[in-house]
MIKOL-804064 format. One line per 10 residues: number of its first residue (from 1); their letters; for each residue x, y, z of C-alpha. Coordinates in steps of 0.02 Angstrom, whole numbers. Layout:
# MIKOL-804064
NUM> A> X,Y,Z ~ ...
//
This chain:
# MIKOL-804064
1> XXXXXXXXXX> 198,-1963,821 ~ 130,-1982,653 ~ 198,-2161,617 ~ 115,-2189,793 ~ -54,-2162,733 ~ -163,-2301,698 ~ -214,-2323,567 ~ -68,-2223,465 ~ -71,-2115,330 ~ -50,-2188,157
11> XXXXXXXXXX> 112,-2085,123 ~ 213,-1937,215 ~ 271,-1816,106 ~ 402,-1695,202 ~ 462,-1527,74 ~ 633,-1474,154 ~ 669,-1290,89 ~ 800,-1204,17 ~ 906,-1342,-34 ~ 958,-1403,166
21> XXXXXXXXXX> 1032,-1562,130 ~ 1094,-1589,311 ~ 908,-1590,350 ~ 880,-1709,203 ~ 1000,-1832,244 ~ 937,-1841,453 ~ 780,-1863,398 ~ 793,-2002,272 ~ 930,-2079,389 ~ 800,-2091,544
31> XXXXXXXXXX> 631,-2124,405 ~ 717,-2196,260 ~ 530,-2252,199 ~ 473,-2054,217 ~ 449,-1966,23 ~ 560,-1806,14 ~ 534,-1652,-75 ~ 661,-1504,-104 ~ 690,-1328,-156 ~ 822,-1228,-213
41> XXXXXXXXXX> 771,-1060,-175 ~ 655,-1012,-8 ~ 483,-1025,-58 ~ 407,-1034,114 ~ 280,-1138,218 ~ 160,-1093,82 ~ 259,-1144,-77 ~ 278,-1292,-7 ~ 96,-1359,52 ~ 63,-1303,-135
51> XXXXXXXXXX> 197,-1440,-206 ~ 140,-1545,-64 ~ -41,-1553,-95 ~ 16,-1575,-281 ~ 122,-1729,-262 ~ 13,-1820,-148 ~ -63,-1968,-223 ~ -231,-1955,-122 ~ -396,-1845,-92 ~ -379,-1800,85
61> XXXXXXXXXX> -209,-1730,129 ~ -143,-1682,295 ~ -54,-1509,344 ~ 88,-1495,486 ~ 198,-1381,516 ~ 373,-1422,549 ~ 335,-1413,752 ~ 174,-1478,755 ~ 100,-1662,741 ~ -66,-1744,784
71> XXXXXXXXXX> -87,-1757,983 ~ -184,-1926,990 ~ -169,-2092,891 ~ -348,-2091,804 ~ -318,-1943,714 ~ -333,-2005,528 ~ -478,-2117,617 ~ -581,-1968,670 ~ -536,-1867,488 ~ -616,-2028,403
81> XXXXXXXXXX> -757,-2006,537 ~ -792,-1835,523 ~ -775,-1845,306 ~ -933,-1954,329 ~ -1032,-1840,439 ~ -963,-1689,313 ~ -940,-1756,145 ~ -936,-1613,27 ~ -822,-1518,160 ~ -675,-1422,83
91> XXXXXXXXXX> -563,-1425,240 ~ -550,-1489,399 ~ -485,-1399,541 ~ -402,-1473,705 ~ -385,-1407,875 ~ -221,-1322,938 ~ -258,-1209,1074 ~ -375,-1230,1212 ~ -525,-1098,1157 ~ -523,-1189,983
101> XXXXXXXXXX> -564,-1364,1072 ~ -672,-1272,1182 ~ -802,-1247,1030 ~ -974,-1317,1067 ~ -955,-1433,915 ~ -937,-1423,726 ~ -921,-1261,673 ~ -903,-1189,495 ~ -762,-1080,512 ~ -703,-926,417
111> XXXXXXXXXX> -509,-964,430 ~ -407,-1153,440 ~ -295,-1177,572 ~ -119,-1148,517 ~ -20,-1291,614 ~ -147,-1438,565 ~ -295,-1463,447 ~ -333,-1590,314 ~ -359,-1517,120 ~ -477,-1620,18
121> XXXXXXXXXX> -356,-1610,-141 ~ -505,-1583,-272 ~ -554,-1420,-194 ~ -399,-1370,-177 ~ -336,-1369,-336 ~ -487,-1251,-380 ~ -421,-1131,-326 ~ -239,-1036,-353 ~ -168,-1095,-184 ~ -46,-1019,-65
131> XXXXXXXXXX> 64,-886,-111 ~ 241,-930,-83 ~ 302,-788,29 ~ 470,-822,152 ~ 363,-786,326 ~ 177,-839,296 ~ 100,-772,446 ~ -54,-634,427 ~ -55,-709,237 ~ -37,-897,210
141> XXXXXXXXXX> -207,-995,298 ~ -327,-835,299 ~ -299,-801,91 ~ -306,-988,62 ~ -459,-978,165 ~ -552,-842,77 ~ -510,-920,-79 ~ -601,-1087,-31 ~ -764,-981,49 ~ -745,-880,-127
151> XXXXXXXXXX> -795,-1036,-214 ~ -911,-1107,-104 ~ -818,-1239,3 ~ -868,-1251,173 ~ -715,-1275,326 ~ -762,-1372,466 ~ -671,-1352,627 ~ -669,-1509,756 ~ -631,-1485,918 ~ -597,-1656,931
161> XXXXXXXXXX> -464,-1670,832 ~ -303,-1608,918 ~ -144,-1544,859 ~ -9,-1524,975 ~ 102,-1351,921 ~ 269,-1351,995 ~ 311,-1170,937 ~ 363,-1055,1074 ~ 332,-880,1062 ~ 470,-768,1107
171> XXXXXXXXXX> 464,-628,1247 ~ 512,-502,1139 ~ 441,-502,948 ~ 568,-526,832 ~ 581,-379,721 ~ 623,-444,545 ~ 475,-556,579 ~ 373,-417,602 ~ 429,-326,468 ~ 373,-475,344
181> XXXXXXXXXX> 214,-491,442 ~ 177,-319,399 ~ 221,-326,216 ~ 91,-487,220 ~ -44,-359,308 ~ -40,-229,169 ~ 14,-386,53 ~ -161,-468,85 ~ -273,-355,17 ~ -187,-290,-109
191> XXXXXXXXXX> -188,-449,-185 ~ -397,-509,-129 ~ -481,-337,-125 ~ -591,-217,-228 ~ -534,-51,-220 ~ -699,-16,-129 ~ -649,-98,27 ~ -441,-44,5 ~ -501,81,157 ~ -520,-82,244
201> XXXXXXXXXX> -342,-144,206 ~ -267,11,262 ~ -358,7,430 ~ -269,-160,444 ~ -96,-103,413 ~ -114,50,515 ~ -183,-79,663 ~ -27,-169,642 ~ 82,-30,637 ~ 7,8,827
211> XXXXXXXXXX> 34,-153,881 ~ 226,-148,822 ~ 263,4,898 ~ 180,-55,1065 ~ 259,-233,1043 ~ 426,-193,996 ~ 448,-3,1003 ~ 418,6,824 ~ 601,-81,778 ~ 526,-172,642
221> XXXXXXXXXX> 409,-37,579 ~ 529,51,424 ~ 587,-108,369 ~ 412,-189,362 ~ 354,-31,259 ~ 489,-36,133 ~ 440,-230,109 ~ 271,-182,66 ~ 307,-101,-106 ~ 406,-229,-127
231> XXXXXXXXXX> 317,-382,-94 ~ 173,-293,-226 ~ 301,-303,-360 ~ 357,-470,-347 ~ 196,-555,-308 ~ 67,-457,-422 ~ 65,-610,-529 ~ -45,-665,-398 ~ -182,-547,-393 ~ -359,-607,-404
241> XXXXXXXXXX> -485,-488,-315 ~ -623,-554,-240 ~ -799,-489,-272 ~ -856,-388,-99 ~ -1006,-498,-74 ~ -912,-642,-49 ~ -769,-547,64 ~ -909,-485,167 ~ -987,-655,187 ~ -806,-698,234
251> XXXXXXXXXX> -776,-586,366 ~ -952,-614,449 ~ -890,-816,448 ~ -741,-760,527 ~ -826,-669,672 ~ -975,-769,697 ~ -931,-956,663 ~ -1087,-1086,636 ~ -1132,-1235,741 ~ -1160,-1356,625
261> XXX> -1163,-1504,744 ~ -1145,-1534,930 ~ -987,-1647,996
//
């Protein structure tokens, strides 16, 4: 769907990880004009938009996941529109699920969708970018989003612009995913908060704990705990706290979005 988009992107960058060549070779054998990236070791969705943003050779840069892709053919058209109506925006933000292109119009937004939004590359290399953990969710868009708001660059969300995400959830939750997601919970603020709002953290992980144990009868709930001391260890490197003002600013975004301009 991308190469049906009119006009194109510049370049598509693709970052295959963990070394799958099988995956390399069907994808340069169906797009042999498509620029390939690789990895040795797992270093998730997140260590790769980093190397992705990185390598591309332009300003505005376009996010997918691996089972999503823009849902209408004017979607670089409408970025380039809405850069001109927003031109010191940090992010853009498209549409996945029907409440988000239900919004009354252009919103600044607290958090980037995860399946599709556009990074304008100068802002983000301001700040340190994702961190590269194996399952991103409850960690990935919402620190690279308080990182962004930290420094003062505003995310618009347009309804407009549609993604279509072909993930389907499964009917039972999957309990080594929700093990990881709960190491990312407690993983969060260890790595973005003061220790005056750590309270706040651990009302988060105990939330989540609930919501495993009602979800999956609490299957993934040891595992997930062990992970947390673990996932401290090995990604301390990454800690940067965030002064409070700013996190509470954040949060406030996050719950009370701003029409900026109606669609």
């Amino acid at each position: 769907m991308i190469k049906a988009c009119d006009p194109r992107p510049a370049e598509i960058i693709v970052h295959v990880d963990g070394g799958a060549q099988r995956v390399v070779d069907a994808i340069l054998a169906a797009h042999p004009d498509v620029r390939i990236l690789t990895s040795t070791e797992l270093i998730g969705p997140g260590g790769a938009r980093n190397r992705l943003v990185q390598e591309a050779s332009h300003e505005l840069v376009a996010n997918f996941d691996d089972d999503s892709h823009p849902a209408h053919t004017d979607y670089f058209a409408r970025v380039m529109d809405d850069l001109k109506l927003f031109p010191d925006m940090a992010a853009l933000s498209a549409a996945s699920q029907q409440w988000e292109k239900d919004m009354p119009g252009f919103m600044a937004i607290g958090i980037l969708s995860g399946c599709g939004c556009v990074f304008r590359k100068s802002w983000f290399e301001r700040i340190s970018g994702f961190v590269p953990v194996r399952i991103a969710y409850c960690m990935e868009e919402v620190d690279v989003s308080l990182q962004l708001h930290e420094i003062g660059g505003q995310m618009i969300h347009d309804p407009g612009l549609h993604v279509r995400h072909l993930k389907v959830l499964p009917a039972r939750p999957d309990a080594e995913v929700g093990a990881d997601i709960l190491a990312n919970t407690a993983l969060f603020p260890y790595l973005r908060f003061p220790p005056a709002l750590w309270v706040l953290g651990l009302w988060q992980v105990i939330s989540r704990m609930s919501y495993i144990c009602r979800t999956d009868r609490g299957r993934g709930l040891s595992r997930g705990l062990r992970r947390i001391s673990a996932s401290f260890r090995k990604y301390r490197s990454h800690k940067r706290v965030v002064p409070m003002a700013k996190i509470v600013s954040w949060y406030a975004l996050r719950r009370h979005p701003l029409l900026l301009k109606q669609t």
